[in-house]
N, C-alpha and C positions, 0 to 999 in steps of 0.2 A: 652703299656709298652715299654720302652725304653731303653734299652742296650749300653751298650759301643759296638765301631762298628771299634777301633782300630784293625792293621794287629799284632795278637797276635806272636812273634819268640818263635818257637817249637825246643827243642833239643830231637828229639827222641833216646833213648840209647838201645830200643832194651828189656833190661830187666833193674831192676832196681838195682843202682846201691849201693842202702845205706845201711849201714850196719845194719838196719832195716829192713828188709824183708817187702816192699809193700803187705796191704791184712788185708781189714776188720776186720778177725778174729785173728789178731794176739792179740788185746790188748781189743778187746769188745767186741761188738752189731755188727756183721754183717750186712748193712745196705745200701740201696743205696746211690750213692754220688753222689754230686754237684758239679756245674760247674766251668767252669774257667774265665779267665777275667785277663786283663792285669793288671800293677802294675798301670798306668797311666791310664785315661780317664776313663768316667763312664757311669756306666750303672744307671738305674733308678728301678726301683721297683716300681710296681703299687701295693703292697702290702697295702694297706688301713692303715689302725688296729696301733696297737698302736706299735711303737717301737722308738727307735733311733737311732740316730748316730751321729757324729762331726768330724771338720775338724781341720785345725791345724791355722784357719786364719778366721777373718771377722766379723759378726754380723746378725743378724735373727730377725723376727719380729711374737711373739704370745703369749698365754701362754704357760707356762709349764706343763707338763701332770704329772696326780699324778705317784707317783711310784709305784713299780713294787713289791717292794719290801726292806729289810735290811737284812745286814750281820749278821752271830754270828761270833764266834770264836774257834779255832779249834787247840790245843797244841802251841799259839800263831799265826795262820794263819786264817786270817779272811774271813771267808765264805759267799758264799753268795751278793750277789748285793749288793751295798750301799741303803740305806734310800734315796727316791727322784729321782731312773733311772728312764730313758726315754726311755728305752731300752726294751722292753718284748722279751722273749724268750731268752733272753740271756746266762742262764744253763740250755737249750736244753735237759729237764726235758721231753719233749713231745715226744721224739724219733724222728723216720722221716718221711718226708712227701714225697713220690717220691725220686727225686733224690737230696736234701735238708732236713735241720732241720725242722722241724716246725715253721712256722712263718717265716722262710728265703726263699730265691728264687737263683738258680744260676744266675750269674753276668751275663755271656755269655752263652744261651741257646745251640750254638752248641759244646761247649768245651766234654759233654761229650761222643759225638762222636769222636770228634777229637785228645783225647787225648787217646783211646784204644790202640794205638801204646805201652804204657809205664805202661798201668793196665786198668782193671775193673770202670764203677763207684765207683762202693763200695769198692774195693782197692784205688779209691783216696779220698773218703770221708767216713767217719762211726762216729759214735758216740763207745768212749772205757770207759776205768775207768777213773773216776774222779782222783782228786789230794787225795794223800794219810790219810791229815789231813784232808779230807772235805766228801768224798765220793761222792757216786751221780755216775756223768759219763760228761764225756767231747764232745768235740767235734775236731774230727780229720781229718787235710787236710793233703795229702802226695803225695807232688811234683811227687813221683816216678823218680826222672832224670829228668823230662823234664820240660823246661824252660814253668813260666807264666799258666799253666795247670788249676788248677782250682781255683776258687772265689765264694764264695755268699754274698748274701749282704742283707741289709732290711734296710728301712725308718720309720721316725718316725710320727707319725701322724703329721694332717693339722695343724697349728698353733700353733705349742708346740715349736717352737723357738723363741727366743724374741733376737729381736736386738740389739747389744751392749750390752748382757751380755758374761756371761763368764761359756766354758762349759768345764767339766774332763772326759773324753774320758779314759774308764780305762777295763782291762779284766787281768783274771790268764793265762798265756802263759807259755810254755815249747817247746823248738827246742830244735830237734836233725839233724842230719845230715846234716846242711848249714854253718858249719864252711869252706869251701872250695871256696865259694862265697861271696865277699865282698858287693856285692847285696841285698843278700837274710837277710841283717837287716830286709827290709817291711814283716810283717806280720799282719798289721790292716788300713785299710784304710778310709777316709769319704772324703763325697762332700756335696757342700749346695742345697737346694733348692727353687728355688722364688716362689712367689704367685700362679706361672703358669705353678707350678711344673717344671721350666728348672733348666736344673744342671749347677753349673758354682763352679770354686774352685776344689782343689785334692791334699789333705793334708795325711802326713803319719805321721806313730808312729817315734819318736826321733831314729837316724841313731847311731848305735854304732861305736864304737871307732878303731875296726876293725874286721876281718873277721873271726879271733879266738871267738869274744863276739859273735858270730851268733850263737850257741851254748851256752844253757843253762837248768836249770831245772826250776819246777813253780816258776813262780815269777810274782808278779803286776806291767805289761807295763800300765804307764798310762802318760798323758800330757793334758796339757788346752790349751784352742781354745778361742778367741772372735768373736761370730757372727757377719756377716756382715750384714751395713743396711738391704737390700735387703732379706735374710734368713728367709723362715719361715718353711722348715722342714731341719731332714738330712740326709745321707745315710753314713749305714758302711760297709763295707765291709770285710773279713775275706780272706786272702790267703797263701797258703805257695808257695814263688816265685819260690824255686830254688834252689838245689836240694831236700832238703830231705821233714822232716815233723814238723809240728807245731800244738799242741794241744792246746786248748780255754775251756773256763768258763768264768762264770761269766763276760760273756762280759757289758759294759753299759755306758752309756751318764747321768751324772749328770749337775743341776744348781747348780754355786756356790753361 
């Protein structure tokens, strides 16, 4: 298994400083939590099984894996996965597994060690309530203050990239607390994969406008990618960079 092996920069504060209060049980499922992993460089998942992810650049070579799953609808807020992800585990329906979702792995295996300075595993990761129109339960990373802290990620199965199509990279996201860093826009990241399973590529969600937009409530971050020749899986990655916290759903990789 393969990891990003970049020198991650820690801003330890001591305690945390958001106006959130760092800590599992504030909003759900107390729950171990997952790792961290820088904004840049990748890590790999030898995660088998079915899932996906996308980048923001390129082309891939296989078929497409059936889906996962389709949305409904929910006082106008569409629930649920689209028809045709390549994504599994994505509403993190399974709870968790260690110190990750089910079906995910942390990005960088020693983060959560390293990041005890600034919270608990499971004050920087838990599963809370889902989004209001949808129910369920989400999935929550929290910086706690300190710079880059945690990430998990997962890949999609062997061959479920095809080259030169074209893929929507899409999840429900809510941040709080990183309006103070103009930074802390990344909250979803992918990289490709070749035949030989090497990583190459490191594409992010679209960069807001400024460091006021970092801050927001649920809303569909989503963007298209075209695989590059060489792509035949991908990997995603999930973090909140910096300072506060960012909640996920419905995360998933569709063909278009």
């Amino acid at each position: 298994m393969v990891h990003s092996g970049g020198m991650l920069r820690r801003w330890f504060w001591g305690t945390c400083l958001l106006a959130l209060a760092c800590g599992a049980g504030e909003d759900g499922v107390a729950n171990s939590a997952a790792g961290g992993g820088g904004a840049v460089g990748g890590g790999a998942g030898a995660l088998g099984g079915s899932a996906g992810s996308a980048a923001n650049a390129g082309t891939a070579g296989g078929a497409a894996a059936a889906g996962t799953g389709s949305g409904g609808t929910a006082g106008g807020v569409s629930c649920g996965p689209p028809a045709g992800n390549l994504l599994a585990h994505g509403e993190f329906k399974e709870g968790m597994s260690g110190l990750a979702p089910t079906g995910w792995e942390v990005r960088t295996p020693s983060q959560p060690d390293a990041c005890k300075g600034s919270g608990t595993p499971a004050e920087h990761l838990f599963l809370s309530a889902g989004e209001p129109a949808c129910g369920g339960q989400a999935l929550t990373i929290d910086a706690c203050g300190e710079w880059d802290c945690y990430a998990i990620q997962r890949v999609t199965d062997y061959s479920s990239i095809e080259g030169g199509a074209t893929y929507r990279i899409s999840a429900r996201v809510r941040s709080s607390g990183n309006a103070t860093n103009p930074a802390a826009w990344f909250v979803l990241g992918a990289q490709w994969l070749d035949a030989n399973d090497g990583f190459f590529g490191d594409v992010k969600n679209p960069q807001t406008a400024s460091a006021a937009a970092n801050d927001f409530d649920w809303k569909t971050l989503a963007w298209d990618v075209v695989a590059p020749p060489n792509a035949r899986r991908m990997l995603v990655w999930l973090s909140a960079h910096y300072p506060g916290r960012v909640d996920y759903d419905d995360v998933s990789v569709t063909k278009l």
